[in-house]
Phi, psi and omega in degrees: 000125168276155206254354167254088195195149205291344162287351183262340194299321163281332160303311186287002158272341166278316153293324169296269175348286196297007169268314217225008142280305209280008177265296183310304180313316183290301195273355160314311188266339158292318165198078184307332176320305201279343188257131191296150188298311173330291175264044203281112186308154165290143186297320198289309191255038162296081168329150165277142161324149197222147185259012178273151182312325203243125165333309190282350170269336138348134166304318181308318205272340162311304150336269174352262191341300198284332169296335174273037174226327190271350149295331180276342202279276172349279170325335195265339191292349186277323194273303146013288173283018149266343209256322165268111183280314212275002211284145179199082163221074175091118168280160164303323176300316202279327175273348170268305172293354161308288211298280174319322162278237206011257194326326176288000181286298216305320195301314148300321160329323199263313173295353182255352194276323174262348166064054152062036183221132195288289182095195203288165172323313173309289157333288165347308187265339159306351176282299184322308180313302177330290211321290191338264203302313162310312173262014136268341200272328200282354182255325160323317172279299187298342176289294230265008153274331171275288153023300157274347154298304195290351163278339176272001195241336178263333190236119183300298214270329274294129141297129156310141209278001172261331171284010199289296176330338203265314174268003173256355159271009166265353175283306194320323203290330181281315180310315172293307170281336173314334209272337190282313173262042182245343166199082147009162154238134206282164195286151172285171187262142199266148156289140176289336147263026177293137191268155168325165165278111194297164177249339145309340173267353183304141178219150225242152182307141159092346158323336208248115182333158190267182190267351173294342185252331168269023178299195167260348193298140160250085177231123180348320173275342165279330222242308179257045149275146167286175168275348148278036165051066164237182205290144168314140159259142200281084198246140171280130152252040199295287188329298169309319194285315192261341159290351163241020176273322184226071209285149170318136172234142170314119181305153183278134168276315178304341190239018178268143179238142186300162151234181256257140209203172158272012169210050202248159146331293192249043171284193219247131154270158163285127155336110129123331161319167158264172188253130186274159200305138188108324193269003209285149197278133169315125166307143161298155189212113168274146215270136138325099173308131177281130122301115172290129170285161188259132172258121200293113199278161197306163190301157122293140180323147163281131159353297197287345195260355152276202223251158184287133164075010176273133166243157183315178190250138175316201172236126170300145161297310180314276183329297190297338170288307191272356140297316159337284226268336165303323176318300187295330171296320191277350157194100153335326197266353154337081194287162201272112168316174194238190214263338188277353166300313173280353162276146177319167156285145178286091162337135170277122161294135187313173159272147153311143182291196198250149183279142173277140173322136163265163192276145203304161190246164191283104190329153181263170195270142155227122191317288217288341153294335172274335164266014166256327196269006166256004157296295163337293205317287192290357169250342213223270173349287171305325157291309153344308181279315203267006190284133191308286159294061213291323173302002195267351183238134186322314179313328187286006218246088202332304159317305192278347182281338187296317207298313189294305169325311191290321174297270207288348163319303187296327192286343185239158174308176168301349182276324187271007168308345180254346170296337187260305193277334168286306183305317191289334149337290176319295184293329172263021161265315186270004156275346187289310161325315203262308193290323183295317212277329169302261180345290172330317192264345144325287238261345192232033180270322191258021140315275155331005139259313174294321174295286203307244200342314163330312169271000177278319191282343194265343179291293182296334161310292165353272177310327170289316184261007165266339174289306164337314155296312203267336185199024186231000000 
């Protein structure tokens, strides 16, 4: 607690004032001689003669006595009230600083109490006890006053002070596996009579069927996927598709016509010649109309019976010609597309998929860098780290660890350099560790000197004023 700050001010004005009534008090009634007529005690508060020898057997030096005593009481009562957190008499602040100045009262009180005289062994050893519990508790208020400044400036990190054990075995255990994979435990022997592996059960990337082939669907586009699901083969399906659409027929003798010569009927003349003898133009013979039959184009796939995440199969020249031309069957009056009509849209090239990272690639090894830091390890490191007492080792000591760290840098390549900065990383988290635990042990060490005695002095003062009473 710190002790400088506006909340302590009025105890310390309380104490004082309450110093220096009970110093006019002794000496009014002990040696009124010395006090100027002005601060001359009041007849009410003069003790009567007394015929004991010693100041503390007095009503006055009793007073004393019995207010330092209902204080050492007060005072044995702070740990009590730490320990009832739920208790609402009075925060703990308020009872520690209750605790300190009070107990800082009692040092004149007990002095006035004994009239500046040790007096018998008992007394005597009960002073000692005082000095003791006095002059631990003033050096326990001074740790805790500096004491956590000097832990924010030393120490970055702070730990809980039950987890420290727990963390100094986890550095070991990293220490420990760094040091395991610097030398393996060798592969095991496979058995020899153990049977081969079938090469029918291997199964190799890229195997798992696409969902268009494990459907029920037969659809030209499912039929030209492999079975491992690779890219369509583009195959025409002109030649089938119109052989079986349009079976051969024998030509019509009406509609075949010779062909065309220059002495021929119907060759070609200059306007307005004559036409040589013989040559006279044919009657026309109208030609018998065909009507083509009409073919009814394929069903189309339902939407739902394809397979989730399949996209359509591109469109053929073939396919669009014989979609073309079924059209033109079913109305005659229909004029016939040109073949760039009937071409397909030119498919947008995919996007490429995204490249998967490639894996990081693998430091190369160097035997004589792995064996020097697995040599550290196992001499300088490893002890270190499981060691009760880290101070008892060169690692503890900040200077000689930087020296040694920079000397094994040199000693190993650039790969293994970072392998050097996380171990000296260990080590100065377990100097840091070694260091929380020293402060700790600073700041709550003089407790085992100050609790202890405390009660021992509050037993024996007990024990001292029932004899006093009782028997003086």
């Amino acid at each position: 607690m710190r002790i400088f700050n506006r909340a302590h001010v009025p105890w310390a004005i309380f104490v004082v004032l309450a110093t220096l009534f009970a110093a006019w008090l002794y000496v009014g009634n002990f040696k009124p001689q010395i006090l100027p007529s002005g601060l001359r005690l009041p007849p009410d508060l003069a003790q009567k003669p007394s015929e004991h020898r010693s100041v503390g057997g007095t009503p006055l030096g009793l007073i004393f006595g019995a207010i330092s005593f209902g204080i050492f009481i007060f005072a044995a009562l702070l740990g009590v009230r730490k320990k009832l957190v739920l208790w609402r008499v009075g925060t703990v602040q308020r009872w520690l600083r209750a605790h300190i100045w009070l107990t800082l009262l009692t040092v004149p009180l007990v002095i006035l109490h004994t009239g500046f005289r040790l007096g018998g062994p008992m007394t005597t050893l009960l002073v000692v006890l005082y000095v003791t519990v006095m002059v631990s508790g003033l050096y326990g208020l001074a740790l805790q006053h500096q004491l956590p400044r000097i832990m924010m400036e030393r120490l970055p990190a702070e730990s809980v002070y039950e987890q420290i054990p727990h963390i100094r075995a986890q550095l070991y255990a990293a220490a420990q596996k760094m040091r395991d994979s610097f030398n393996p435990a060798p592969p095991k022997k496979t058995d020899a009579g153990a049977p081969a592996p079938s090469a029918a059960k291997a199964v190799t990337t890229g195997s798992t069927p696409m969902a268009s082939t494990a459907s029920a669907l037969s659809t030209p586009t499912a039929r030209a996927k492999t079975v491992v699901g690779s890219t369509i083969t583009a195959e025409t399906v002109k030649s089938s598709v119109l052989s079986a659409t349009y079976p051969k027929t024998p030509p019509n003798p009406v509609e075949a016509k010779p062909a065309e010569t220059m002495g021929t009927p119907t060759a070609r003349v200059p306007e307005g010649a004559p036409v040589p003898a013989g040559t006279e133009p044919a009657k026309e013979v109208a030609l018998p109309a065909v009507t083509p039959k009409s073919i009814p184009p394929p069903s189309p796939i339902a939407e739902s019976a394809k397979a989730p995440g399949e996209k359509p199969p591109p469109t053929t020249v073939a396919q669009a010609t014989v979609a073309a031309v079924a059209d033109r069957g079913s109305d005659p009056n229909k004029p016939q597309p040109t073949a760039a009509a009937i071409r397909p849209a030119t498919p947008k090239p995919a996007t490429p998929a995204a490249a998967k990272p490639a894996a990081a690639p693998v430091a190369p090894t160097d035997a004589a860098s792995e064996a020097a830091l697995l040599d550290f390890l196992d001499r300088q490191i490893l002890p270190y780290l499981v060691a009760t007492r880290g101070k008892r080792f060169r690692l503890g000591n900040a200077r000689f660890s930087e020296d040694t760290f920079r000397f094994v840098r040199l000693r190993v390549t650039e790969a293994y350099r970072g392998r050097v900065d996380e171990i000296q990383a260990w080590c100065d988290e377990r100097r840091m560790l070694d260091l929380q635990i020293k402060l700790h042990h600073w700041l709550h060490g003089w407790l085992f000197v100050h609790a202890p005695i405390s009660f021992l002095l509050l037993m024996l003062t007990a024990w001292h004023a029932f004899v006093t009473l009782f028997y003086y």
